[in-house]
C-alpha positions in Angstrom: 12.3 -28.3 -20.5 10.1 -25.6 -19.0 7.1 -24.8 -21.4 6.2 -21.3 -21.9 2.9 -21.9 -19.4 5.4 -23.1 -16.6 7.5 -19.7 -17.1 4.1 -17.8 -17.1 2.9 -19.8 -14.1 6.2 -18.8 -12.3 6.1 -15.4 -13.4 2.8 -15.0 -11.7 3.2 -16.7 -8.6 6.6 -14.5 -8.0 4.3 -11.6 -9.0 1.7 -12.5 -6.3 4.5 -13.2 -3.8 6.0 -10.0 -4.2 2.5 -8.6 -4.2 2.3 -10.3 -0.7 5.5 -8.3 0.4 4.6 -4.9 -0.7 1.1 -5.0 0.8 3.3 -5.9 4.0 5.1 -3.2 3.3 2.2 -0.7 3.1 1.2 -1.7 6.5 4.8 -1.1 8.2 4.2 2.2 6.2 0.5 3.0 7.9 1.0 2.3 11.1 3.4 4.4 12.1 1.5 7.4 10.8 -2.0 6.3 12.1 0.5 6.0 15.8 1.3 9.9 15.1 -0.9 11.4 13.5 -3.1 14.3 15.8 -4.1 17.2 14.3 -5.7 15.6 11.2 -8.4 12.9 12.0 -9.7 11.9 8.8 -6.5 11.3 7.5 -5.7 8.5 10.6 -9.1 7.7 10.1 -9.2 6.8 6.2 -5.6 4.8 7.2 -6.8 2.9 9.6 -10.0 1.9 7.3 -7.1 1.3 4.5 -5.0 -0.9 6.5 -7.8 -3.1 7.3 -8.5 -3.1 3.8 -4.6 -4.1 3.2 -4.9 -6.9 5.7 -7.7 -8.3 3.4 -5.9 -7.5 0.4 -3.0 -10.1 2.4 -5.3 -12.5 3.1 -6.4 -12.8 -0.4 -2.4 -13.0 -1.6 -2.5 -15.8 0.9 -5.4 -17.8 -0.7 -4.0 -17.5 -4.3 -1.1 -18.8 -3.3 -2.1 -21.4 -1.5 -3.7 -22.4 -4.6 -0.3 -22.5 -6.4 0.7 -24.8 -3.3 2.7 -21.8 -1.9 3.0 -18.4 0.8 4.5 -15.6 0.6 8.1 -15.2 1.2 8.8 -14.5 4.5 12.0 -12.9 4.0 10.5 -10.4 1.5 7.9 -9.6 3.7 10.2 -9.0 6.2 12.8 -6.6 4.8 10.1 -4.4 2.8 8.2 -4.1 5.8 11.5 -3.0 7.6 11.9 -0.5 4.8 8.2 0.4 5.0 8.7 1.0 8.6 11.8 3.0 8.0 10.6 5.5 5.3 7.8 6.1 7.6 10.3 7.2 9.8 12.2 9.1 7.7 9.6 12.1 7.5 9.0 12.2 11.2 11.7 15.1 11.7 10.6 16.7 8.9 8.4 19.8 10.3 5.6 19.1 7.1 5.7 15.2 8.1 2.2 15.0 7.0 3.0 16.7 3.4 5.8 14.1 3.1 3.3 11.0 4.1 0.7 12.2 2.0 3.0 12.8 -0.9 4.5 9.1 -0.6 1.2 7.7 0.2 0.0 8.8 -3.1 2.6 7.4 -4.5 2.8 4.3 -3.2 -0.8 3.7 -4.1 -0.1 4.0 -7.8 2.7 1.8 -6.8 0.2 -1.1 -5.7 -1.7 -0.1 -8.2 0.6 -1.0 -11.1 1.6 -4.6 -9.3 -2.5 -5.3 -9.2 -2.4 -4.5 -12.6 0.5 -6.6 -13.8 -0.8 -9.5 -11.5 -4.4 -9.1 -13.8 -2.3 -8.9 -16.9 -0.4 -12.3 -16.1 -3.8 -13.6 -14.7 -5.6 -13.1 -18.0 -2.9 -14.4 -20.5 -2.0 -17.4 -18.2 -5.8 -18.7 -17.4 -5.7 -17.9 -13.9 -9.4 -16.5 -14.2 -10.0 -17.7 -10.4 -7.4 -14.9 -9.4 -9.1 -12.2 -11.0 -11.9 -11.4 -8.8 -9.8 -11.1 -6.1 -7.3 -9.2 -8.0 -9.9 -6.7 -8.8 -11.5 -5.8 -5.7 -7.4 -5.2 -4.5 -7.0 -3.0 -7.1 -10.5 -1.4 -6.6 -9.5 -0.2 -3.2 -6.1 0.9 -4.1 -7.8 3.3 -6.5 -10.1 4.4 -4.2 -7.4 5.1 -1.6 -5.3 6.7 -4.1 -8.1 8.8 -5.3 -9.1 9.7 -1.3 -5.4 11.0 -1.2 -5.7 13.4 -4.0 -9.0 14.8 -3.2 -7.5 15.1 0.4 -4.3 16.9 -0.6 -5.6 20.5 -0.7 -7.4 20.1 2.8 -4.4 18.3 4.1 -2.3 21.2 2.5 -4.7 24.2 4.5 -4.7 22.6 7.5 -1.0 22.3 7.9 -0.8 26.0 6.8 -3.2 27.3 8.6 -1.7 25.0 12.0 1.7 25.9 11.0 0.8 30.4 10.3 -1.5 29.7 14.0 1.0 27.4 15.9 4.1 27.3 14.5 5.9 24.1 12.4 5.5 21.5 15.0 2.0 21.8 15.9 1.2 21.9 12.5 3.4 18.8 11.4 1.0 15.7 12.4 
């Protein structure tokens, strides 16, 4: 019979796993907008620091698991990156692509956010207290990338106006 610490222990490491995925996700998400992105620099550039950051973020998945004598799953990883991949896609005929990304950026920051912060949760009551170092400085960066996006938003917002009043709606939209 499973004791309540085994259901807590699974809990967690399917927590972590689907951690694993959606961090994989947020890459498919990036890199297709760092690929497009022209008119607005420090956007592409905060991205591409934030997917390196996300790479670490996997690696750290990686090493918790593997001290639960798991990985990830690959076919999670695989089908939320495909969806990552296609919702970056979804906003690239949109003439205010960049308003879209940023607005589901945001989002999806808080979205990390909120698994980092289960994961610490499930950490603390089940005695993982190895994890939560690592869980911490994951969710310390998704804050600080969240936070990045909504001090950006306003400039973000001017610049495509003041692109799209000067050039028109696709010079304005990336």
């Amino acid at each position: 019979m499973a004791t309540s610490s085994d259901s807590l222990r699974d809990l967690f490491v399917t927590g972590l796993t689907n951690q694993h995925a959606v961090e994989k996700q947020a890459l498919a998400i990036m890199s297709p907008q760092i690929a497009r992105i022209e008119h607005y620099p420090e956007v592409a550039d905060r991205l591409r620091l934030h997917a390196e950051e996300t790479n670490h973020q996997i690696a750290r998945l990686d090493e918790l698991l593997a001290g639960f004598g798991t990985s990830g799953s690959g076919l999670k990883d695989v089908a939320l990156g495909f969806s990552g991949s296609m919702a970056a896609l979804m906003h690239a005929p949109a003439g205010d692509e960049i308003l879209k990304n940023s607005f589901a950026n945001y989002a999806f920051e808080h979205f990390e956010m909120a698994g980092y912060m289960s994961l610490l949760t499930m950490a603390e009551d089940g005695g993982y207290a190895q994890a939560t170092p690592l869980l911490t400085q994951s969710l310390k960066e998704e804050e600080a990338m969240a936070t990045w996006i909504g001090d950006a938003l306003p400039r973000i917002t001017r610049r495509y106006a003041a692109l799209y009043a000067g050039e028109g709606a696709s010079a304005a939209k990336v």
